[in-house]
C-alpha positions as CSV (number, residue, x, y, z in Angstrom):
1,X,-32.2,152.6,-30.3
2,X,-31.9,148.6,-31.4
3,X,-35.8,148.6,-29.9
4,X,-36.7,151.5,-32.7
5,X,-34.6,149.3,-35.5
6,X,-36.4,146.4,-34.6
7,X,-39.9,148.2,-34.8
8,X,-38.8,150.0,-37.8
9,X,-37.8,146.4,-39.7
10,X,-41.0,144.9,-38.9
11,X,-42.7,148.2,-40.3
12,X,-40.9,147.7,-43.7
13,X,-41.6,144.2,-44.1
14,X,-45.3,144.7,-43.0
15,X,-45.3,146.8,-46.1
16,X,-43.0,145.4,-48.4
17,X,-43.5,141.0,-47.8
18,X,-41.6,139.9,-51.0
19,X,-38.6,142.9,-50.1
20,X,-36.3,139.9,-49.2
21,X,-32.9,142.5,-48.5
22,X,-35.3,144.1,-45.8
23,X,-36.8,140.7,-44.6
24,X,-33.0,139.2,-43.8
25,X,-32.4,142.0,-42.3
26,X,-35.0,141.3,-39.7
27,X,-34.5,137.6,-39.7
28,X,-30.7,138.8,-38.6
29,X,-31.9,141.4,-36.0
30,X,-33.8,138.8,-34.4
31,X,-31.3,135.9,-34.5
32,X,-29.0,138.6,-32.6
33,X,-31.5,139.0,-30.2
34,X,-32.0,135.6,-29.5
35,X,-35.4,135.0,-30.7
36,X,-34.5,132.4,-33.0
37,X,-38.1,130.4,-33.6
38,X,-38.8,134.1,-35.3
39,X,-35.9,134.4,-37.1
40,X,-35.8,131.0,-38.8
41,X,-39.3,131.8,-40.1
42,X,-38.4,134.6,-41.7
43,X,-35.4,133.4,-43.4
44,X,-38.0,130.9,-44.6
45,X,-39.5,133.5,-46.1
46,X,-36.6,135.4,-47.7
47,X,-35.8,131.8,-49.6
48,X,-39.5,131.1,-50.2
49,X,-39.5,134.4,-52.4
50,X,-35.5,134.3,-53.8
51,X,-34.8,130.7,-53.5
52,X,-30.7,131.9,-54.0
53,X,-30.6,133.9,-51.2
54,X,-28.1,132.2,-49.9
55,X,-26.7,133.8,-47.0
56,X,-30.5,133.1,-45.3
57,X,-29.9,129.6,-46.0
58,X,-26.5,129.9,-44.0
59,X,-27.9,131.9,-40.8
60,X,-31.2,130.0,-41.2
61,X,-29.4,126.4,-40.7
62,X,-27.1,128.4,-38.0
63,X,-30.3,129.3,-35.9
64,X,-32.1,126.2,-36.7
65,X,-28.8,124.1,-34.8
66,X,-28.8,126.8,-32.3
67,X,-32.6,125.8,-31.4
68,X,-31.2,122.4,-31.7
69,X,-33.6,121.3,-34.7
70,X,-30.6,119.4,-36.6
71,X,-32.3,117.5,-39.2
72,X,-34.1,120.3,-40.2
73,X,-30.9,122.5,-39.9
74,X,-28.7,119.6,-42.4
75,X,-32.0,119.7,-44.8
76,X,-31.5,123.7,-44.7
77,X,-28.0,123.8,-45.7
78,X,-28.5,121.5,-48.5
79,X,-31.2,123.3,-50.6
80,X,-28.5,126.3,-49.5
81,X,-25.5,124.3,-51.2
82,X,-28.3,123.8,-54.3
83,X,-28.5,127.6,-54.3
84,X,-24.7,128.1,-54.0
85,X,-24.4,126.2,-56.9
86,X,-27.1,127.2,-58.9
87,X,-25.3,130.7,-58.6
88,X,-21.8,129.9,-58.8
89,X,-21.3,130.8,-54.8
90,X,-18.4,129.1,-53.8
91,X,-17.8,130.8,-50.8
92,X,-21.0,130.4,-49.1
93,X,-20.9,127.2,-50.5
94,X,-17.7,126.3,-48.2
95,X,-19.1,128.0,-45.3
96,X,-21.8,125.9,-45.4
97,X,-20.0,122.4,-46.2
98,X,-17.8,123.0,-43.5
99,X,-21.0,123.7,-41.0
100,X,-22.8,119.9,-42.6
101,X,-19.2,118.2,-41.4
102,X,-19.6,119.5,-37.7
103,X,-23.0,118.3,-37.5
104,X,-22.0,115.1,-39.2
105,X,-24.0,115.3,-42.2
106,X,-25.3,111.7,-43.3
């Protein structure tokens, strides 16, 4: 069953690229599986279309320090506290202040 909503996710984003609902949903899927290299690209995407998606910018920076890429994880929560801000997001916002202070943002 999760192999089939897998399989049907990559389906809908193979025919819908710029669907970013669909393409988080994916990234998600993936980051729950473990297959985080995947996932991270494509909550790349999803902000690369809707730069104030902000939720991909909080699971993105989460898989990105899971894979242990920290720099690249801080520089992802930042453009996603732009984005917060830019949309008036305080609650993400927080989320992802308080996930910069445990990585000891510089």
């Amino acid at each position: 069953m999760a192999q089939d909503r897998l399989q049907v996710l990559r389906q809908l984003v193979a025919q819908n690229p710029t669907d970013c609902r669909t393409r988080y949903m994916l990234a998600m899927e993936l980051a729950g599986r473990g297959e985080l290299e995947e996932a991270v690209g494509h909550y790349e995407a999803v902000v690369g279309v809707d730069a104030d998606y902000v939720a991909a910018y909080l699971h993105g920076g989460q898989a990105l320090e899971r894979l242990g890429r920290f720099e690249q994880a801080r520089a992802f929560y930042r453009r996603g506290l732009e984005a917060c801000r830019r949309t008036g997001n305080r609650h993400t916002e927080q989320e992802i202040e308080a996930l910069m202070a445990l990585l000891g943002d510089d």
